[in-house]
N, C-alpha and C positions, 0 to 999 in steps of 0.2 A: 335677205329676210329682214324683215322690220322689226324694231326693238318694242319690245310692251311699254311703251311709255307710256299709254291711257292708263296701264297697269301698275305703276307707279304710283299716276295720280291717285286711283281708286282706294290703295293703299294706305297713301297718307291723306287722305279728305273722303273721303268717303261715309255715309253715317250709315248706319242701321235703320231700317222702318219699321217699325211695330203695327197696328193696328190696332245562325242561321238557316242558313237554312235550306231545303232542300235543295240541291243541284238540279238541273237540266233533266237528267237522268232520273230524279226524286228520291236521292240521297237525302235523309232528315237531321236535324240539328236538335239539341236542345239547350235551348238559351236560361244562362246562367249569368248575375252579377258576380262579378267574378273580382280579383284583386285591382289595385291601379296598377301594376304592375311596378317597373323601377325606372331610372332612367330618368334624368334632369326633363323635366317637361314644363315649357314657358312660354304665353303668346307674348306680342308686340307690348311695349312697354303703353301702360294705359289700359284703359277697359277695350279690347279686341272689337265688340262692334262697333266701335268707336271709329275706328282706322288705325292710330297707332304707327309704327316703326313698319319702312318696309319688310316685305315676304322675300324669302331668298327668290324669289325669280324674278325680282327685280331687274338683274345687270344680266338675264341673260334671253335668248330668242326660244319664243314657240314654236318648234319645226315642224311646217307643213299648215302653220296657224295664224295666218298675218288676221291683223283686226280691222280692215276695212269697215267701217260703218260704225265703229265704237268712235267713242268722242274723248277728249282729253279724259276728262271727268269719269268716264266709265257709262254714262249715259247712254242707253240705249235711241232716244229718242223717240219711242214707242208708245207714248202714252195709252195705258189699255182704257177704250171706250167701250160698255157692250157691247157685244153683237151676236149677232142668232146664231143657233149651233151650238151643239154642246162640243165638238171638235171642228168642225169644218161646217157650213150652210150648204144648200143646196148653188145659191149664187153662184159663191166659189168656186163649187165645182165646176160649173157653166163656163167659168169663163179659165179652165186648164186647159194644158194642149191636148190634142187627140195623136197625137205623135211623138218620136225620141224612146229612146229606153227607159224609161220610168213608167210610163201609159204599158207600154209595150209587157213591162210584169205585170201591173195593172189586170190590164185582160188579159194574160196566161191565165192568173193565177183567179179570174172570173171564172173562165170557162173549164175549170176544171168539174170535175163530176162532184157534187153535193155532199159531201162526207153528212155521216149523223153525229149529230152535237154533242158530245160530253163533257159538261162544266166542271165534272170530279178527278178530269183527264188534264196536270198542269201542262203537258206536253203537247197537245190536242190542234193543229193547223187551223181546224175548222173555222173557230174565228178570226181569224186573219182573212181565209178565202169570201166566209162572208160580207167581211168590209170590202173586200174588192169587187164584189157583186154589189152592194152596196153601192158602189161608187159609179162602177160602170151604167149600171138603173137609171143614173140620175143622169150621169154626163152625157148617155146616147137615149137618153127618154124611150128603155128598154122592157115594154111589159113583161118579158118573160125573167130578166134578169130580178126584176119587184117583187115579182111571185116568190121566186126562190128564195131571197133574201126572206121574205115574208112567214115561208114556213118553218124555214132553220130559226128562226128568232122564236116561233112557236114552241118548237119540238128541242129549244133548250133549254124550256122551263120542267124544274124538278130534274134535271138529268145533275144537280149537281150533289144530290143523295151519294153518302159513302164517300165523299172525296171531302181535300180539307179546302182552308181559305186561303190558302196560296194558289191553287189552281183555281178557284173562283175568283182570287182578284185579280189573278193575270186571261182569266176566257171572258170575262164578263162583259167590259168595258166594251167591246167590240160588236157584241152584240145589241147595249143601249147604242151605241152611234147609229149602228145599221138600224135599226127601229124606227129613231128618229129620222132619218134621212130618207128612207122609204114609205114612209108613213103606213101603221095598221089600220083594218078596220076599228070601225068602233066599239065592235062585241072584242075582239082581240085584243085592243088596245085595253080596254079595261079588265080582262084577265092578266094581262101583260104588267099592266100598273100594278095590281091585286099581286103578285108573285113578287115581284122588284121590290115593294114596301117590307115583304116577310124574308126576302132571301138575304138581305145586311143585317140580320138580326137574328138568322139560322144559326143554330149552336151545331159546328161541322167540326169534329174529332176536338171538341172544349172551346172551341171559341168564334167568334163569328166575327163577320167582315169587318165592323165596325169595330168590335174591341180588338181585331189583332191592327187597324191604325192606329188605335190609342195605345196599346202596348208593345208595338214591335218597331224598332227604332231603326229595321233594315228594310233589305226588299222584299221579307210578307207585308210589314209597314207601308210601305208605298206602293206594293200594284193593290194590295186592299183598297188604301185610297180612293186610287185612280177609279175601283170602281167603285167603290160607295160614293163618290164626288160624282159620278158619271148617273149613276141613281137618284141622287137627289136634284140634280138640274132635270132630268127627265120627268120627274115627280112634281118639278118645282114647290120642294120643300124647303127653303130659304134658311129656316134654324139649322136645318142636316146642313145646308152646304157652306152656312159661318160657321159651325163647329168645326166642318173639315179641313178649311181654310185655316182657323184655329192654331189645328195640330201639327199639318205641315207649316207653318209659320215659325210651330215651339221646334219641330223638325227640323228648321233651315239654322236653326240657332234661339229663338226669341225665349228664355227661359221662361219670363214674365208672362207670353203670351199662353204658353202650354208646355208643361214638365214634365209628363206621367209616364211616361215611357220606362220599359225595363230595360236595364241595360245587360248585356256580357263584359266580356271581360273590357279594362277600361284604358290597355295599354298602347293607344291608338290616341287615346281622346288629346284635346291639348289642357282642358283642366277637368282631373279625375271626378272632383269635388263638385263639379257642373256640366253633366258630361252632356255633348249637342248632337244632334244629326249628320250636322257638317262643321267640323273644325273653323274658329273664325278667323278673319284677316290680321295677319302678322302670327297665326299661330307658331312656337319654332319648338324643337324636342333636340338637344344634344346636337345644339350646328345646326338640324336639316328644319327646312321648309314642311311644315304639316298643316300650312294652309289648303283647306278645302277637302283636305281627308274624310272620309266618309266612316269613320269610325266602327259601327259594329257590324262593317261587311266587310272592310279592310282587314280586323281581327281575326276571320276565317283563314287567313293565310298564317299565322300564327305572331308572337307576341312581336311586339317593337323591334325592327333592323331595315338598317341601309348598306345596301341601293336596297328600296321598298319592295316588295313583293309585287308582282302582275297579278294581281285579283281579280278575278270575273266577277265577283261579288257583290263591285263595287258598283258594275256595270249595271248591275240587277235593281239594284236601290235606284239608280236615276231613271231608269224604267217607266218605274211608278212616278216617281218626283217629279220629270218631265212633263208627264202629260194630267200630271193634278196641276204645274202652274201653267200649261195651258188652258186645260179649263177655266181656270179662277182669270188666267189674263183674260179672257173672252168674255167674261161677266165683269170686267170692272177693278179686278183682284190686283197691285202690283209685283205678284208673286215672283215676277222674276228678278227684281230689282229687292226682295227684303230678304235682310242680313250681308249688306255689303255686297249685291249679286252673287247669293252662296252656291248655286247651281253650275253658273262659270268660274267659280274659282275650284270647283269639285272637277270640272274640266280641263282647266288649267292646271291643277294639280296630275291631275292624270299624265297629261300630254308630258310636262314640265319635267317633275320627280320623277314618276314612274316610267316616262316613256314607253305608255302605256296607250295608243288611239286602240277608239272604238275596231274593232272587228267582231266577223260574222252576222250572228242576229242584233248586233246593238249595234248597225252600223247604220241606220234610220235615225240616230240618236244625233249626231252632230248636224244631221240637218235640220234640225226644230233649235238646239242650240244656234247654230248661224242665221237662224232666222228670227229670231227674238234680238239676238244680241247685236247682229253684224258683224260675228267674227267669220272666220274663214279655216276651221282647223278641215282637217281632211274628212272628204265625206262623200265615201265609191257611189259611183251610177253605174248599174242599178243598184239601190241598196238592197240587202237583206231583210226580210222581212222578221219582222220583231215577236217575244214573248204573248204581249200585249197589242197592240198597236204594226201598222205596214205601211210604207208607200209613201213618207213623208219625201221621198226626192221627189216625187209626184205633187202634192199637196205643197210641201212648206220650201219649193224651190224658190230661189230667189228672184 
């Protein structure tokens, strides 16, 4: 197994860029600021974005995670240039395979029968299957798959009446892709526009898509996002999507760039007094490594102990986190590279401290990681299909 030495590097040179909640099940939270808790808590000696002292997982191996394609530096080598697509282009798709097990869920989970759309439902498959009709539309130039996709995008406007913004910001986003990617008519499309502009601004059980990004520092915080990010490229609203760009930025760490989030309890964070999205590099707490801790999802397992808690929680926040710094990397954003690359050290953490890989529905999740980054943590084919989002062993294989 190969040692993190990039990880090292990243560590000590590395700078900074600038520019809970329900279960599965729909078990509710309510989010409270809560104490700092106790417990010696200290990042790397110096200002943490900085880079600073190594992270205890310095001297030891990521198992199952070699970093192929990272560079001493930590460098991805990926420069984000636009490109069309608010997730994927039609291009793209054009030119995936039409075989292997990835295609192979792909079109299962196409040709299943049409469920009806509920945006109020956080549980709800339907968008997930629609992406896969979605995809298949385009890759096998499928009128009949166009159609379908076509209606369901119709017939989930207003279904998200009665339900809150957890379940809109994890059904939504799947829904603008497939839109985009099948393209509406004209009279549709401008109904379609007309509903997306008022539904991030819908007041659903106190608060709407957009303020629970601004206020929720977890995973209502980031699948909101993802889909108000995913609304505003659609829209091509350009102030909505440097606002959201913004938040997840103050979200990755960047205090300066965006702070306003409420916090819960703060016994996670690495400093109380400035508490982040995601713990920064060299963060330490009594001995252990809390670099890349994801703070008010980690918290749901309850206060500060080691060996760390296995939190699905955590898994829920990069959900959303993922696929807003894809978006933003596909417009230009270097979302995945600011705050010291806080996304993989939130994986790296995972993998490292918690010994903790992605499984089930979040097992989609390392392969958009390994493809941005060029690492190589583990990541089943076929994956599982996700919250939000499906099929990236399909899409973002390498």
């Amino acid at each position: 197994m190969r040692r993190l030495g990039w990880w090292l590097a990243l560590t000590s040179a590395c700078t900074s860029q600038s520019a809970g909640d329900p279960t599965p099940g729909g078990e509710d939270e309510t989010t409270e600021v809560g104490d700092t808790g106790s417990g010696d808590v200290a990042t790397a000696e110096g200002d943490a974005s900085e880079g600073g002292s190594d992270a205890a997982t310095a001297d030891s191996t990521l198992d199952g995670a070699e970093t192929s394609g990272a560079s001493e530096t930590g460098e991805t080598g990926m420069d984000p240039t636009p490109v069309a697509g608010i997730w994927i282009s039609p291009e793209e798709i054009l030119a995936l395979p039409i075989e292997g097990p990835a295609w192979e869920a792909v079109l299962a989970h196409a040709m299943l029968e049409p469920g009806t759309p509920l945006l109020s439902d956080q549980d709800q498959d339907d968008n997930i299957e629609v992406l896969a009709r979605a995809f298949v539309c385009v890759r096998l130039d499928d009128a009949a798959m166009c159609d379908s996709v076509r209606s369901s995008v119709m017939a989930a406007i207003g279904t998200e009446d009665g339900g809150r913004t957890l379940a809109l910001g994890r059904e939504l986003f799947a829904y603008v892709v497939s839109a985009e990617l099948v393209g509406l008519s004209e009279a549709d499309d401008a109904v379609f526009r007309e509903w997306l502009a008022g539904v991030v601004v819908e007041e659903l059980d106190g608060r709407t898509l957009i303020s629970t990004h601004e206020d929720r520092p977890n995973n209502w915080g980031t699948h909101a996002g993802a889909s108000r990010l995913a609304a505003a490229i659609y829209l091509g609203d350009e102030a909505e999507i440097e606002r959201s760009a913004d938040v997840l930025h103050g979200w990755l760490g960047a205090r300066d760039v965006y702070a306003e989030f409420e916090y819960g309890e703060l016994d996670w964070q690495a400093d109380p007094g400035a508490p982040v999205g995601i713990n920064p590099v060299g963060a330490m707490r009594d001995g252990h490594s809390i670099d890349g801790v994801i703070p008010d999802d980690q918290r749901r397992a309850g206060g500060f102990t080691w060996p760390p808690p296995k939190e699905n929680y955590v898994y829920g926040a990069l959900e959303g986190a993922l696929v807003q710094a894809v978006l933003l990397h596909r417009r230009g954003w270097p979302a995945f590279e600011w705050e010291s690359q806080a996304l993989l050290r939130a994986f790296v953490w995972l993998h490292e401290q918690a010994d903790y890989p992605a499984e089930g529905d979040d097992t989609w999740q390392p392969w958009v990681v390994n493809h941005y980054y060029g690492t190589d943590f583990p990541a089943p084919l076929p994956a599982a299909t996700g919250k939000n989002v499906a099929y990236t062993d399909w899409t973002h294989a390498p």
